[in-house]
C-alpha positions as a Markdown table, in Angstrom:
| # | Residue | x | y | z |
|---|---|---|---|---|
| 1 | Unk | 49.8 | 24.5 | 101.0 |
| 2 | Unk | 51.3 | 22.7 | 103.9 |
| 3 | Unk | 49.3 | 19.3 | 103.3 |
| 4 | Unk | 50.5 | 19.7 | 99.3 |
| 5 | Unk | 53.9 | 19.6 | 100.5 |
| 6 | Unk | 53.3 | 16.6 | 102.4 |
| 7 | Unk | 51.6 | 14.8 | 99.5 |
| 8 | Unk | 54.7 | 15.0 | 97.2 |
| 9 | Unk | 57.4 | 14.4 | 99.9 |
| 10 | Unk | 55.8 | 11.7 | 100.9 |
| 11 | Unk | 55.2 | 10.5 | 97.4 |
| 12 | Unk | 59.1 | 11.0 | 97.0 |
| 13 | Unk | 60.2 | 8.7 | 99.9 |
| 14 | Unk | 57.7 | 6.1 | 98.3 |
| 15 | Unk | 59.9 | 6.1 | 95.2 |
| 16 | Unk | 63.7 | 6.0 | 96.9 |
| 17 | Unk | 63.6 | 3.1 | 98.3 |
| 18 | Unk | 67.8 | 1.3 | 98.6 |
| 19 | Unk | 68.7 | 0.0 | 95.0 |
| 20 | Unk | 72.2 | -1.3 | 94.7 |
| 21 | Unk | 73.7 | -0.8 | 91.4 |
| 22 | Unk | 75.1 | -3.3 | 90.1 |
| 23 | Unk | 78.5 | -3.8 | 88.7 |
| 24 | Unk | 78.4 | -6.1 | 85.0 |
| 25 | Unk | 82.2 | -6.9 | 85.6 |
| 26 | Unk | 81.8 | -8.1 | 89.2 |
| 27 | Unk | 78.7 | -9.7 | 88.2 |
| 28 | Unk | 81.1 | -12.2 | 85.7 |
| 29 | Unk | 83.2 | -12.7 | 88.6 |
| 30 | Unk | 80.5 | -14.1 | 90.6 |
| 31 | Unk | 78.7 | -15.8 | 87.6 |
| 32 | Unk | 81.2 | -18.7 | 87.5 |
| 33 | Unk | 78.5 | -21.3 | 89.1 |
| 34 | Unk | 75.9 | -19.7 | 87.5 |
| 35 | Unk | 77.3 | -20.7 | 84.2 |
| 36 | Unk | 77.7 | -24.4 | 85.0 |
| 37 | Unk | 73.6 | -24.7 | 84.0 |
| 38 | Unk | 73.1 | -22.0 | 82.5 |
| 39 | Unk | 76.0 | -21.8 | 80.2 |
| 40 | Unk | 78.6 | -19.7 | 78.7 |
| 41 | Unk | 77.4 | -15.7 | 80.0 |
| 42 | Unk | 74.2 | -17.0 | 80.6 |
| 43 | Unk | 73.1 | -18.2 | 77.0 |
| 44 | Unk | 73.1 | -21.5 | 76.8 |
| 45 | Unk | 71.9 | -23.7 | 79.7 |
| 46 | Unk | 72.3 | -27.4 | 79.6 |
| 47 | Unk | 68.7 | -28.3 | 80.1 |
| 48 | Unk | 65.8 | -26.5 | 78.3 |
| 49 | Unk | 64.3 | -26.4 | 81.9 |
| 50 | Unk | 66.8 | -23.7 | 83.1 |
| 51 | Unk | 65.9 | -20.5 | 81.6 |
| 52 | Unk | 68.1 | -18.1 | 79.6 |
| 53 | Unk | 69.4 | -15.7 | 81.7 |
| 54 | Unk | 71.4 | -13.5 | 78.9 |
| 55 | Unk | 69.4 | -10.6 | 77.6 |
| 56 | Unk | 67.0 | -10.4 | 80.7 |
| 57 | Unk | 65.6 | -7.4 | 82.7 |
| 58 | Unk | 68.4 | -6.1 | 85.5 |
| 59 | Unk | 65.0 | -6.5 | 87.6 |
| 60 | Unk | 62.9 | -9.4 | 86.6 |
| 61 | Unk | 66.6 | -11.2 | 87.5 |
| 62 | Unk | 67.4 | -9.2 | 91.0 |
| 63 | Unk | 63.9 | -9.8 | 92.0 |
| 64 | Unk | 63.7 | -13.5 | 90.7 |
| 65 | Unk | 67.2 | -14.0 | 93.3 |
| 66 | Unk | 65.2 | -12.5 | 95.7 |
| 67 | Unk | 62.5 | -14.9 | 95.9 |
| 68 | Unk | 64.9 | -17.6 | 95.8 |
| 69 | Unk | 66.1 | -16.6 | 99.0 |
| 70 | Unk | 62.7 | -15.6 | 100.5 |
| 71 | Unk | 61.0 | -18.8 | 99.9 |
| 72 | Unk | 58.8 | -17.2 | 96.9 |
| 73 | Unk | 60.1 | -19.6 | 94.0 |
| 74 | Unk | 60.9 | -22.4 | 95.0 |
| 75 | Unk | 63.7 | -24.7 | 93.7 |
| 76 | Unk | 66.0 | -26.5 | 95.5 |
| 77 | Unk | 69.2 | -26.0 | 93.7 |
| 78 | Unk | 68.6 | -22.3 | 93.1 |
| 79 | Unk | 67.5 | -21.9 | 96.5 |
| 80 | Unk | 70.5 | -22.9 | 98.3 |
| 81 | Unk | 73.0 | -21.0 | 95.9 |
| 82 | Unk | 70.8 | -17.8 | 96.5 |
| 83 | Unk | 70.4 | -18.1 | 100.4 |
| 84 | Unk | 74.7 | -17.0 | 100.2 |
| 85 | Unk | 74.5 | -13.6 | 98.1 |
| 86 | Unk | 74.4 | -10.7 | 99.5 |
| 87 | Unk | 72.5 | -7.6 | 98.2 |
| 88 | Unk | 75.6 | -6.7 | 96.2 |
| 89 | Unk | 75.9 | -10.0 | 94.5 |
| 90 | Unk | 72.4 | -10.1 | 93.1 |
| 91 | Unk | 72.9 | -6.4 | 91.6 |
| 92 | Unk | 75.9 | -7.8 | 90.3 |
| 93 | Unk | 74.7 | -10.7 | 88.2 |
| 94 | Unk | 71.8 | -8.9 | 87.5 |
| 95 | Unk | 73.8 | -6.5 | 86.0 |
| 96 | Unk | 76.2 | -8.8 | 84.2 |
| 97 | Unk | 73.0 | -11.4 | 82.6 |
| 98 | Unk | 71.2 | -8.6 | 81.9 |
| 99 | Unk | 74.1 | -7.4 | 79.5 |
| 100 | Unk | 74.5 | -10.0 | 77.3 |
| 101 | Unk | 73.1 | -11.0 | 74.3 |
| 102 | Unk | 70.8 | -13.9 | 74.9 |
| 103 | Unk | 71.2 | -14.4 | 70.6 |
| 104 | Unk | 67.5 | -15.1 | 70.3 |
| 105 | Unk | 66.0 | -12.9 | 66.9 |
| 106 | Unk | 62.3 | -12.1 | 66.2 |
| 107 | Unk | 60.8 | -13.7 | 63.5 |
| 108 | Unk | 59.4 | -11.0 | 61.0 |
């Protein structure tokens, strides 16, 4: 009984690891240099290199910050403006990209 117990609390902790939430409004405070490529909330970058970020997963977003700042992507102009958030900022804009419409439609 004792090792079942075990199992499912340590299956638990697996599960709860620290996730900011993220704030959509603060996020659009923080996305003013953000839109100066990537446009207006995110939907319309300059360049067809930068990617739309309006519409995107919350995650896919916070984790592609992240690997700015680790060194996983690598780009020279994302990785210096990433190495200065904080946790907090990436849930932010996460949260505030994530939330708009990106405007793209499927074709049916």
């Amino acid at each position: 009984m004792s090792s079942k117990v075990f199992v499912i609390a340590l299956l638990l902790s697996l599960g709860s690891g620290s996730v900011l939430a993220g704030d959509a409004a603060a996020g659009k405070e923080k996305a003013v240099t953000c839109v100066a490529c990537h446009g207006e909330a995110g939907a319309a970058p300059i360049s067809p290199q930068y990617p739309i970020l309006a519409g995107q997963y919350e995650d896919y977003l916070s984790q592609a910050l992240q690997q700015y700042q680790n060194g996983q992507r690598k780009n020279m102009i994302m990785t210096g403006l990433a190495a200065a958030l904080s946790e907090q900022d990436i849930a932010d804009l996460a949260a505030y990209f994530s939330s708009q419409s990106s405007g793209l439609r499927t074709i049916e």
